[in-house]
N, C-alpha and C positions, 0 to 999 in steps of 0.2 A: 292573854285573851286577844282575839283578833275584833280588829272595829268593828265589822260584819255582827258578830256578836255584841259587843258593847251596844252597839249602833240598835239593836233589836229589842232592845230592853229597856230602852226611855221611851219613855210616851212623847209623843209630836204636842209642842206648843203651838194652842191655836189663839187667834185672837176673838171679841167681841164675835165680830160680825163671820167666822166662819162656824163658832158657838151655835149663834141665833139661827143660823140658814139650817145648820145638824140638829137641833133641836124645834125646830120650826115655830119660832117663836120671832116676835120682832126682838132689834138691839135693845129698844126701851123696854121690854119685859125684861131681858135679861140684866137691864141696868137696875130694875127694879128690885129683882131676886137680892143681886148683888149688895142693894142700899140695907134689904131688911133680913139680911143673912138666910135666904130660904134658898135659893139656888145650887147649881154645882158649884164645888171646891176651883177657888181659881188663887194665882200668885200677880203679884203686884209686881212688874220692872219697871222702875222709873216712872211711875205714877199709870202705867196702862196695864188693863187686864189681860192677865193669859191664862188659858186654859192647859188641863195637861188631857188630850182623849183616853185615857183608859179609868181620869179621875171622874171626869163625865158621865163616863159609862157606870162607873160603880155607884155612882148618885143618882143614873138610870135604875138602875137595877132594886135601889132601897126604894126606889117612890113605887114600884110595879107593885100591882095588887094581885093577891091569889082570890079569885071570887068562888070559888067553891070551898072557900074556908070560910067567907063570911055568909055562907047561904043555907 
């Protein structure tokens, strides 16, 4: 397998505050999510959060609503 590939297929670790700006929310809401387990999936290094973008995305995608299902 060439890096190029390997390389294409991990999600970019992001931290807090590039989270908060991509989901447009302050850091304290996201520090919030985080306390009461309602937010995106994030990994722990060394006591700081990181994000993985494509785990964000899929925790986008569960909260979206279809409203012509609920109408």
């Amino acid at each position: 397998m060439s890096e190029g590939a390997s390389a294409a297929t991990v999600s970019p670790l992001m931290d807090s505050r590039e989270i908060a700006a991509y989901l447009k929310v302050s850091e304290s809401t996201l520090s919030r999510w985080r306390s009461a387990g309602q937010g995106p999936p994030f990994l722990r290094l060394g006591g700081i959060a990181r994000y993985r973008l494509d785990a964000v995305d899929a925790w986008l995608a569960r909260m979206e609503h279809d409203h012509a299902a609920e109408g």
